[in-house]
MDTraj code that builds the backbone (N, CA, C; nanometers):
import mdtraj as md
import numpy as np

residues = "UNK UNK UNK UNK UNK UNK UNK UNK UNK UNK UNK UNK UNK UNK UNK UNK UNK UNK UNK UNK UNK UNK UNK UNK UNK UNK UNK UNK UNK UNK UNK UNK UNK UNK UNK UNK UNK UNK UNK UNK UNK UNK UNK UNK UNK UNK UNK UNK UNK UNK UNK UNK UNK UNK UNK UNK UNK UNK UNK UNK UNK UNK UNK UNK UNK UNK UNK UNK UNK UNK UNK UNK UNK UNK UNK UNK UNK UNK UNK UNK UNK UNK UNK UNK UNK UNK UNK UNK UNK UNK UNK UNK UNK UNK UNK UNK UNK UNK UNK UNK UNK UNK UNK UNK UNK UNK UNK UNK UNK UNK UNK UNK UNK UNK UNK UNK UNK UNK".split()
xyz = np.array([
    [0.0844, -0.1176, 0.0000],
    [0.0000, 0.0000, 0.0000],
    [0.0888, 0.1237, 0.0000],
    [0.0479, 0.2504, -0.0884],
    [0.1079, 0.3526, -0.0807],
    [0.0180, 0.4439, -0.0264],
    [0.1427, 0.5258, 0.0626],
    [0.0478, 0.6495, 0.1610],
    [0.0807, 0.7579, 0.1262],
    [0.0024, 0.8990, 0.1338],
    [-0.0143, 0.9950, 0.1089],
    [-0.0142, 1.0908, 0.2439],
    [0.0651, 1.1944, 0.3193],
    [-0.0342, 1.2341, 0.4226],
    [-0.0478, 1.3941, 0.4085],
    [-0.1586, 1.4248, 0.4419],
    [-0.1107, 1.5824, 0.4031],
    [-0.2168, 1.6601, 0.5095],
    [-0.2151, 1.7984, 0.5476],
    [-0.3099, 1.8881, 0.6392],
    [-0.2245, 1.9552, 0.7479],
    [-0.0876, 1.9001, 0.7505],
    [0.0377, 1.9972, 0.7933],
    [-0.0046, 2.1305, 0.7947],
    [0.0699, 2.2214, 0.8547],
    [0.0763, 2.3333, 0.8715],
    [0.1368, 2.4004, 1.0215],
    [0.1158, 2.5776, 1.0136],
    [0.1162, 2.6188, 1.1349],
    [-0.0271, 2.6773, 1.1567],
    [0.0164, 2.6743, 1.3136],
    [-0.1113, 2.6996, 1.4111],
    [-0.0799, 2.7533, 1.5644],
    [-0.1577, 2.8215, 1.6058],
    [-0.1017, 2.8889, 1.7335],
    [-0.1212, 2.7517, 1.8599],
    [-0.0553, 2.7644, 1.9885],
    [-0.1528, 2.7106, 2.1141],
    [-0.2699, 2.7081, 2.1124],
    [-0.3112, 2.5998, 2.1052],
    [-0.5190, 2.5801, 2.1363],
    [-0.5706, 2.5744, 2.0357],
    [-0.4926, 2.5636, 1.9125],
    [-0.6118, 2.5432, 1.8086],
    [-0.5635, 2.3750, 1.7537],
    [-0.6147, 2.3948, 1.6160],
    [-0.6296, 2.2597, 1.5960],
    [-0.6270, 2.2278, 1.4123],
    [-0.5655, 2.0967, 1.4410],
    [-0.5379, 2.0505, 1.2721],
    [-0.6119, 1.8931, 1.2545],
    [-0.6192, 1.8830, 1.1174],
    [-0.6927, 1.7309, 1.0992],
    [-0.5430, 1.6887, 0.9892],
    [-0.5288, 1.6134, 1.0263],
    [-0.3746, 1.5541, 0.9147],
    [-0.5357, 1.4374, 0.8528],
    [-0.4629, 1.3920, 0.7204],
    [-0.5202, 1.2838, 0.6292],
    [-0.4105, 1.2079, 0.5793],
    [-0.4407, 1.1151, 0.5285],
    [-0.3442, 0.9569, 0.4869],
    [-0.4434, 0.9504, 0.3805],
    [-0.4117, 0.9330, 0.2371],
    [-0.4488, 0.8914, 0.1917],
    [-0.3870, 0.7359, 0.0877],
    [-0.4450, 0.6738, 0.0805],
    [-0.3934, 0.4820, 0.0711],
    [-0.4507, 0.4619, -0.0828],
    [-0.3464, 0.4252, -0.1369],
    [-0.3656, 0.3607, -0.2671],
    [-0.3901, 0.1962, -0.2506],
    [-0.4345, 0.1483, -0.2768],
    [-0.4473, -0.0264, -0.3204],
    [-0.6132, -0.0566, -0.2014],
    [-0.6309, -0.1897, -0.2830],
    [-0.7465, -0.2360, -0.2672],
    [-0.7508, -0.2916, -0.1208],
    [-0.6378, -0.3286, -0.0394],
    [-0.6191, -0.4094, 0.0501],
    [-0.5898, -0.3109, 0.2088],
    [-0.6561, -0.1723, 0.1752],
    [-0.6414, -0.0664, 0.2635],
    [-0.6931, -0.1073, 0.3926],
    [-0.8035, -0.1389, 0.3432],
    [-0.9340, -0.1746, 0.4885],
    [-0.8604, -0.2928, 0.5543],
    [-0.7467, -0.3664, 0.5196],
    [-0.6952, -0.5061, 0.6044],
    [-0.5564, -0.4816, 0.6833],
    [-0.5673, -0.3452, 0.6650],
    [-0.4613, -0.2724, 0.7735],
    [-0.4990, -0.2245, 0.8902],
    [-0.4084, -0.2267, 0.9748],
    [-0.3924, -0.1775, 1.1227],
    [-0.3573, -0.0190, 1.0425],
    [-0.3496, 0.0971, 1.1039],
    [-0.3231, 0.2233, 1.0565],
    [-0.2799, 0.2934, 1.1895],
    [-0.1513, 0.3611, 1.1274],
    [-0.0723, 0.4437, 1.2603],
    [-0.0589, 0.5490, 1.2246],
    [-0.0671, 0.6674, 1.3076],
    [-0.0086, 0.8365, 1.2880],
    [0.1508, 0.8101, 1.3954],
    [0.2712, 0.8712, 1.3401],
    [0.3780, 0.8766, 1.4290],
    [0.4532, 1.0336, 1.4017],
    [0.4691, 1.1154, 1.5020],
    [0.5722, 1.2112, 1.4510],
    [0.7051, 1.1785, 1.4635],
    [0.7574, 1.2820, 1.4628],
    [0.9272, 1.2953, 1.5052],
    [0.9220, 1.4691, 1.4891],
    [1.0086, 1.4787, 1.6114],
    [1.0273, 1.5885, 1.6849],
    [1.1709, 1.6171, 1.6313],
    [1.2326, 1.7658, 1.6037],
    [1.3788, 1.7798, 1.5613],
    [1.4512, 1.6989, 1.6952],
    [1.5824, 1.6177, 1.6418],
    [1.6430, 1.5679, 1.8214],
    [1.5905, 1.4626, 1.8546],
    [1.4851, 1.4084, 1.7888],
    [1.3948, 1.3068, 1.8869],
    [1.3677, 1.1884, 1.7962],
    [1.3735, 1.0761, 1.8801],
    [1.3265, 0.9327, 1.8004],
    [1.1816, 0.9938, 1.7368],
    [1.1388, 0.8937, 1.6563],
    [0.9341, 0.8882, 1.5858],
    [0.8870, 0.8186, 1.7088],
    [0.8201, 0.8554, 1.7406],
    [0.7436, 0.7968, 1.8364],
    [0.5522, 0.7692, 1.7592],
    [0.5375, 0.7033, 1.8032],
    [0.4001, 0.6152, 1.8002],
    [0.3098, 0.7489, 1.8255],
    [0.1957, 0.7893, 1.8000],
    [0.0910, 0.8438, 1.8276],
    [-0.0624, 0.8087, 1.8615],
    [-0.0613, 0.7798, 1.8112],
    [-0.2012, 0.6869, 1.8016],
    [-0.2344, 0.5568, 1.6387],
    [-0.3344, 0.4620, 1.6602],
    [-0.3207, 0.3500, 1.6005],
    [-0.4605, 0.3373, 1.6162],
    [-0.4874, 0.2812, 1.4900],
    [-0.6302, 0.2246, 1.4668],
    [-0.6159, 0.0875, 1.4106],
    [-0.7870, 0.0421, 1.4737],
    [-0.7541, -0.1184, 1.3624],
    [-0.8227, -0.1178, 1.2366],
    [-0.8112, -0.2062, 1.1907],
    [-0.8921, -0.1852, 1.0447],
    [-0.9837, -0.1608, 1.0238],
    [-1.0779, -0.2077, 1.1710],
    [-1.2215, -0.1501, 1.1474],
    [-1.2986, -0.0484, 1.1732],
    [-1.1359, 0.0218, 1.2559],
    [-1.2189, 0.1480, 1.2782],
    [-1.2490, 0.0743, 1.4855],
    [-1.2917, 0.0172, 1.5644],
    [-1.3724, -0.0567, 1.7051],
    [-1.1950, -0.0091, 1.7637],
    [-1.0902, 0.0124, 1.7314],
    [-0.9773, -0.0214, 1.8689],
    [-0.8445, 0.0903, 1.8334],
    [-0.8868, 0.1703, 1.9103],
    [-0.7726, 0.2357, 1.8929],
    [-0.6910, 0.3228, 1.9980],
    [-0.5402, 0.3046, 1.9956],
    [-0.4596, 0.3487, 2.0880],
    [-0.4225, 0.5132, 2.0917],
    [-0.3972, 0.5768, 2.1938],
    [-0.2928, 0.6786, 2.1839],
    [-0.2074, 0.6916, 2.2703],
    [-0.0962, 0.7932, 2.2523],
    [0.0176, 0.7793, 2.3431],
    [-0.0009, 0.8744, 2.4223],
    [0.0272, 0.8838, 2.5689],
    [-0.0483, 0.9062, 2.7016],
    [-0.0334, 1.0858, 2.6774],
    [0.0656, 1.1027, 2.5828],
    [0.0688, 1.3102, 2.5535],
    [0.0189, 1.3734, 2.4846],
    [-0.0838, 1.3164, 2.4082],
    [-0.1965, 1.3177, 2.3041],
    [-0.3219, 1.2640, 2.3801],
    [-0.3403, 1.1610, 2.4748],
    [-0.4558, 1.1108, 2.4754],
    [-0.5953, 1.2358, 2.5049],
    [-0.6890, 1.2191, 2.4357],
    [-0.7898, 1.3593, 2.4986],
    [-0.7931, 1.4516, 2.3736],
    [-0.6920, 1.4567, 2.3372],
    [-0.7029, 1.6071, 2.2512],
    [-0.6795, 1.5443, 2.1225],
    [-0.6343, 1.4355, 2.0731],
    [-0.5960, 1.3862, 1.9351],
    [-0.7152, 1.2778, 1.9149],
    [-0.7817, 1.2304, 1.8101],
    [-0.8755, 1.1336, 1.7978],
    [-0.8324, 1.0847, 1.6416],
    [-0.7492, 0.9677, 1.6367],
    [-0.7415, 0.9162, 1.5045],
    [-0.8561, 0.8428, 1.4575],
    [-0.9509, 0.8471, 1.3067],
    [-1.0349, 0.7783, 1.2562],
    [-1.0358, 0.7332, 1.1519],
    [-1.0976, 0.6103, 1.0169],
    [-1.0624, 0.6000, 0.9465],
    [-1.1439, 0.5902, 0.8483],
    [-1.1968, 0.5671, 0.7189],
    [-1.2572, 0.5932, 0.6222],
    [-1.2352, 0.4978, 0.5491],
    [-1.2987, 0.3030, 0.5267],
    [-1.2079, 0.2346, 0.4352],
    [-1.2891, 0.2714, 0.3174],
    [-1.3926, 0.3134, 0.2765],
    [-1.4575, 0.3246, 0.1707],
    [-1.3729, 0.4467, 0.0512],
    [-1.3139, 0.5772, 0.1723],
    [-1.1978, 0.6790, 0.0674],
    [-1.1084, 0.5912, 0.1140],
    [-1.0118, 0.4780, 0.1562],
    [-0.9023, 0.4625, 0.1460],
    [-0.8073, 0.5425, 0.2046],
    [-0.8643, 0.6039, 0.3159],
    [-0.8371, 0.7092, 0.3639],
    [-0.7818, 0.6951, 0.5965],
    [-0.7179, 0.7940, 0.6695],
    [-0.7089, 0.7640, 0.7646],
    [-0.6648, 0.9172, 0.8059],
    [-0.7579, 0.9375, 0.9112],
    [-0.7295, 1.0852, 0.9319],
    [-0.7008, 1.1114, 1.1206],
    [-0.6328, 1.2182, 1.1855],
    [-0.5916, 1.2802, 1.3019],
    [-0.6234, 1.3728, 1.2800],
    [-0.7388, 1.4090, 1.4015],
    [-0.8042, 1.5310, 1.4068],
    [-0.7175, 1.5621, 1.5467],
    [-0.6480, 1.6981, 1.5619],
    [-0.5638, 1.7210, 1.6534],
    [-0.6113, 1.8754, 1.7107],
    [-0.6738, 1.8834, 1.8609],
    [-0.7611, 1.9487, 1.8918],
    [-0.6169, 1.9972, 1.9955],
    [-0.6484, 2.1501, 2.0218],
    [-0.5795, 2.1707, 2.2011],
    [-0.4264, 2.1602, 2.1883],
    [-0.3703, 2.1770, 2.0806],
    [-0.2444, 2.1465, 2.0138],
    [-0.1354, 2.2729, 2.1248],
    [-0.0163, 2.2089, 2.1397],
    [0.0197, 2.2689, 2.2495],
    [0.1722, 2.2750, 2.1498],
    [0.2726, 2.3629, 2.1740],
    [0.4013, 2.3686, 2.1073],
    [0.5255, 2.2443, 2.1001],
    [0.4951, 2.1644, 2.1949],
    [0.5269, 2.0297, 2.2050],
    [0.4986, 1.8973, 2.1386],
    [0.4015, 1.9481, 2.0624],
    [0.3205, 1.8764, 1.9584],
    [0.4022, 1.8999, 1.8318],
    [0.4920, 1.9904, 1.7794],
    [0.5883, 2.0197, 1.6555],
    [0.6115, 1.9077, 1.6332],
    [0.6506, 1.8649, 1.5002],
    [0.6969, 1.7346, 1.4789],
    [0.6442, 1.7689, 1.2939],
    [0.7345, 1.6448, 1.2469],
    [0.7048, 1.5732, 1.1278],
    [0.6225, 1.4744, 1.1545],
    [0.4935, 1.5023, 1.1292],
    [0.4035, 1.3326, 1.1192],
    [0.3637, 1.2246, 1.0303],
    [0.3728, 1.1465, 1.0432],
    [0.3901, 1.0242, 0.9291],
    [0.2504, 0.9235, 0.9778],
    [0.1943, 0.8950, 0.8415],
    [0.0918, 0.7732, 0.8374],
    [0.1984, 0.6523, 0.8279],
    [0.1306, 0.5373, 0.8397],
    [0.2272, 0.4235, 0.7994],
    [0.1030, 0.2978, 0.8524],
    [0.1786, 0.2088, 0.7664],
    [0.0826, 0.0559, 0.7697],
    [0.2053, -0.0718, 0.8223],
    [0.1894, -0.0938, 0.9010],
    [0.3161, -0.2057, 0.9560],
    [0.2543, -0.3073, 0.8420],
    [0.3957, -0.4007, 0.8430],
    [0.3410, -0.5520, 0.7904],
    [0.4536, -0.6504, 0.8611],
    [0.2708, -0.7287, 0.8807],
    [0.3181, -0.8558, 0.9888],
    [0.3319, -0.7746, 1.1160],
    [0.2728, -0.6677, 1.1752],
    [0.2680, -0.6087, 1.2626],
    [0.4014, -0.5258, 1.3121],
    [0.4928, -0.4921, 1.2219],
    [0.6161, -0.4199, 1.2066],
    [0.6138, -0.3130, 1.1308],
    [0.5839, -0.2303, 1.1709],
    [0.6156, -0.0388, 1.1092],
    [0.7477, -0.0909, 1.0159],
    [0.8105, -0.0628, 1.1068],
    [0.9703, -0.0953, 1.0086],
    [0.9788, -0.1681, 0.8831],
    [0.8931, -0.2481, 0.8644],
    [0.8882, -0.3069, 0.6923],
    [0.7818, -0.3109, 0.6817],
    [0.6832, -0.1777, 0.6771],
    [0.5669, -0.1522, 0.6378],
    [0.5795, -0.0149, 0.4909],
    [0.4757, 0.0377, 0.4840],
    [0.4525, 0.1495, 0.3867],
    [0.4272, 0.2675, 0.5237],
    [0.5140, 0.3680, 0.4814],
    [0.5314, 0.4594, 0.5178],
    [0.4526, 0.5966, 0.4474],
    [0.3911, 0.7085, 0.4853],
    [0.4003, 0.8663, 0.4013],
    [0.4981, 0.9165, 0.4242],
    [0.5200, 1.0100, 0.3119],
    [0.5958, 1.1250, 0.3313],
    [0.6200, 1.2291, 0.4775],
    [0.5439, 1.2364, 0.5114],
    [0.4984, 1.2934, 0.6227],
    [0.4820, 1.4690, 0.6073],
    [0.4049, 1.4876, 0.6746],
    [0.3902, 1.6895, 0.7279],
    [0.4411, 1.7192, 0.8209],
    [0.4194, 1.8551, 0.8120],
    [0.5209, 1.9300, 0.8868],
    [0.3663, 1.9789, 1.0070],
    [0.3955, 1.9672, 1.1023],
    [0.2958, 2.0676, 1.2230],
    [0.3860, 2.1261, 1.2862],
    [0.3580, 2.2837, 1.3077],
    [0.4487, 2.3603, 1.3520],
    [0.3094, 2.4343, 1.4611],
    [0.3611, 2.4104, 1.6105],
    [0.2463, 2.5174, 1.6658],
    [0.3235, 2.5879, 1.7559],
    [0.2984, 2.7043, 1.7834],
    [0.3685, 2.8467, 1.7820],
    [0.3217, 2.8776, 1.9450],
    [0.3923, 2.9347, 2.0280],
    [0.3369, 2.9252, 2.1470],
    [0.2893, 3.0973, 2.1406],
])
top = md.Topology()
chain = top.add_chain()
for i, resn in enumerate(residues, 1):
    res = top.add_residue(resn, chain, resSeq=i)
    for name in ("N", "CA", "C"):
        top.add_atom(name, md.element.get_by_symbol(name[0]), res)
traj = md.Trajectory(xyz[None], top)
């Protein structure tokens, strides 16, 4: 599967962005689906994770509340609506589809840029 992600930008403290993934191939809906940033300096860390159907999804305990990942298999699509966005939130964010339950030899996006401004 190839990913797309785009809805990057800047934004002050307290407001809010929706990032999108968009997924080429037929076999979209039989993915697990992850949002991960990376911070300048900093490993990618995990963000939140959905399952294929949309019923189970994780976030990481500095997001939980204010970020809500959801997914769309009918657009092929996987979106982070990111509410309450705080300057700590900066990062490059990346969609990605593990395989065999491994990010690391999965399909990756390009990723965006979120820049929030204190």
């Amino acid at each position: 599967v190839q990913l797309q992600a785009s809805g990057g930008g800047s934004v002050q403290a307290g407001g809010s962005l929706r990032l999108s993934c968009a997924a080429s191939g037929q076999t979209f809906s039989f993915y697990v689906m992850g949002w991960f940033r990376q911070a300048p300096g900093k490993e990618r860390e995990l963000v939140a994770r959905i399952s294929w159907n949309g019923y189970n999804t994780y976030y990481a305990a500095s997001v939980k509340g204010r970020f809500t990942i959801s997914r769309d298999n009918a657009k092929n699509s996987v979106y982070l609506q990111m509410n309450s966005l705080k300057p700590e939130d900066t990062a490059v964010y990346y969609c990605a589809a593990p395989r065999n339950g491994d990010y690391s030899k999965g399909s990756w996006g390009q990723g965006t840029l979120v820049t929030v401004s204190s």
